[in-house]
N, C-alpha and C positions, 0 to 999 in steps of 0.2 A: 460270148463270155461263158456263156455254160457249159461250152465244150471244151473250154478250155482256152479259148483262141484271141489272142491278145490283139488288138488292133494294130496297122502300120503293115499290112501285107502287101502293099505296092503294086506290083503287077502280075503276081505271081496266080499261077490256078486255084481252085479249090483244093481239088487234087495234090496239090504242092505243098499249100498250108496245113491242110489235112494229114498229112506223109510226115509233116517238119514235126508236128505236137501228138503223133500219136495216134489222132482220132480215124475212126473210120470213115474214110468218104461214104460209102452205100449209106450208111446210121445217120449220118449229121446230114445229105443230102434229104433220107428220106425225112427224118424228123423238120425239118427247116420246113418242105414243100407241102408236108403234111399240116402244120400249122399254117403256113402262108396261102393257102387253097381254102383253110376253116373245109376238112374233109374230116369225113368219118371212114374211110376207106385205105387201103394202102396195097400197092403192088406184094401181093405175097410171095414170086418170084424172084424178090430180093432177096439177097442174104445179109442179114442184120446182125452188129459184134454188140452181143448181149453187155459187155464189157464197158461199151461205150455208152449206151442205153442209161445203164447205171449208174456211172460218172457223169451224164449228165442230169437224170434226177435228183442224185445227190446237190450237184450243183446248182437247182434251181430251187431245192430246198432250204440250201443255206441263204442263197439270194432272198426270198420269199421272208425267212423266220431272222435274216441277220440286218436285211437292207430294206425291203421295201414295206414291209407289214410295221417294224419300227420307225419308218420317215411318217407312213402314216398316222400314225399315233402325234409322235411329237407334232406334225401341221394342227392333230385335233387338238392340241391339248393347249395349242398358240391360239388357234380361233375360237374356241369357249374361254380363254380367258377372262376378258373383258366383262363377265356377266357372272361371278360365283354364285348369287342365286338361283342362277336360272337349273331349273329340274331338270330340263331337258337336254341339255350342254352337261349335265352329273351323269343323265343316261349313258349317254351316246359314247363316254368315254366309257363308262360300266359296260356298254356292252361290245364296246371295239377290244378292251381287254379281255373279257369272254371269252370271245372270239378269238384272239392270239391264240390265248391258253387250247383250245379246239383245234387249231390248224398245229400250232407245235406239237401236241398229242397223236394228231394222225398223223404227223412229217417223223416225228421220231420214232414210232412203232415201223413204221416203211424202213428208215434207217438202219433199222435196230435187229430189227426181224424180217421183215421180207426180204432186204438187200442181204441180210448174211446168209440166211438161206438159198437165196440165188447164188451167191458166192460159192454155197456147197455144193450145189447144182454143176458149176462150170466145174467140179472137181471129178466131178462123177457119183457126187453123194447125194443120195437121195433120203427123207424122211416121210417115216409111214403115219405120222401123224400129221403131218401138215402138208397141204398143195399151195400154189397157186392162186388158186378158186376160194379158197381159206380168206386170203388176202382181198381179191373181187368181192367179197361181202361184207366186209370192215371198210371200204373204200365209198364213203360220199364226195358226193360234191361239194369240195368244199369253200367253193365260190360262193353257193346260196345263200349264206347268212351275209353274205357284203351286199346283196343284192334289197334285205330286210334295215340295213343299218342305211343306204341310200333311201331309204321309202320313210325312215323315221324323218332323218335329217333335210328332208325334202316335204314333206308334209306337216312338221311340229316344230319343228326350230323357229320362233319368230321373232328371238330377236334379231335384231339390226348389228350388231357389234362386230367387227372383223368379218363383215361378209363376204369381199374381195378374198382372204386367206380360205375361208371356208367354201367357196366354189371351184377354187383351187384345190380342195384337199378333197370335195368332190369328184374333180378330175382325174387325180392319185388314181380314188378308190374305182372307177368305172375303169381305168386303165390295170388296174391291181386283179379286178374280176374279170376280164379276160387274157390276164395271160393266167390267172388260178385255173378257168374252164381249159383253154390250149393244154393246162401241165395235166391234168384229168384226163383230156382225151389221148393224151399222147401216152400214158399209161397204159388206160383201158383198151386204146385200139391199137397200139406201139406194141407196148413192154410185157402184156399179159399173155397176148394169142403168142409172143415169142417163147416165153418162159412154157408156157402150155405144151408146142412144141418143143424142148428142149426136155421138158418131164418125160413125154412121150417117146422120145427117141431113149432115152436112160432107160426107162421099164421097159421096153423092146430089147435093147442088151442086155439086160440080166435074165432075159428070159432062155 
């Protein structure tokens, strides 16, 4: 769905489906195998459409900041109900909203500025003030704090009330922190070494 690709493709190839929506096969094969291996690695004698790269970060940014980081919340907000008193159930929401506001911040500075700058990039425009590597250093992981908010809710939560929903929203959030680390590494080891090249090949022309 990140790439665009709607379900209902029947018998048809990758290659086909691929060709029908636009995306680039080499891009959406390597990204797919790349995540489905959990590799840190990637054939660099591919050729990767920076194009598509970027339609699908976009796209798993909206996923991430429209659909999944929201169901989260709302599961939390059903299974601390039961208990208004409780401090710790007032945390846990205090800091999953935190946290939102954290991930939307780095998802839209990417948006906003790294993606339009790449945009300028495929045009042949380049900027002396900013690379790349600029971006590489504002970039955490921004799985790590989901990984802080399971070690509260697992260690201090005692009450009993809706714990069926909250093992459940458990579940969400272990699934929610590895595809955060997969979109991380498919940046860092995907979209960066590509953009890198692509700088490098620009300042090589103007020279």
């Amino acid at each position: 769905n990140r790439f665009g690709l709607s379900l209902g493709f029947g018998s048809k190839t990758v290659e086909e489906v691929c060709n029908e929506n636009k995306v680039d096969c080499n891009t959406f094969l390597t990204v797919i195998n790349f995540i489905g291996e959990g590799s840190c690695r990637i054939d660099e004698t591919i050729e990767l459409s920076i194009g598509t790269l970027v339609e699908y970060l976009k796209n798993s940014h909206s996923y991430f900041l429209d659909f999944a980081l929201p169901g989260i919340r709302k599961k939390l907000v059903e299974a601390t109900s039961g208990d208004e008193k409780n401090e710790i159930d007032f945390l846990i929401i205090q800091f999953f909203d935190n946290y939102m506001q954290e991930v939307n911040k780095h998802m839209t500075y990417e948006d906003e500025t790294v993606f339009k700058y790449v945009e300028g990039l495929l045009k042949g425009d380049i900027l002396d003030d900013y690379t790349i590597s600029t971006y590489s250093k504002h970039h955490d992981l921004v799985s790590e704090r989901l990984t802080e908010l399971k070690n509260i809710i697992l260690k201090y939560r005692t009450s009993k009330s809706n714990n069926s929903l909250m093992f459940s929203t458990l579940f969400d959030i272990y699934s929610c922190e590895a595809e955060l680390e997969a979109h991380c590494k498919v940046e860092d080891y995907i979209f960066t070494p590509a953009i890198l090249e692509l700088e490098k090949k620009i300042r090589e022309n103007e020279k």
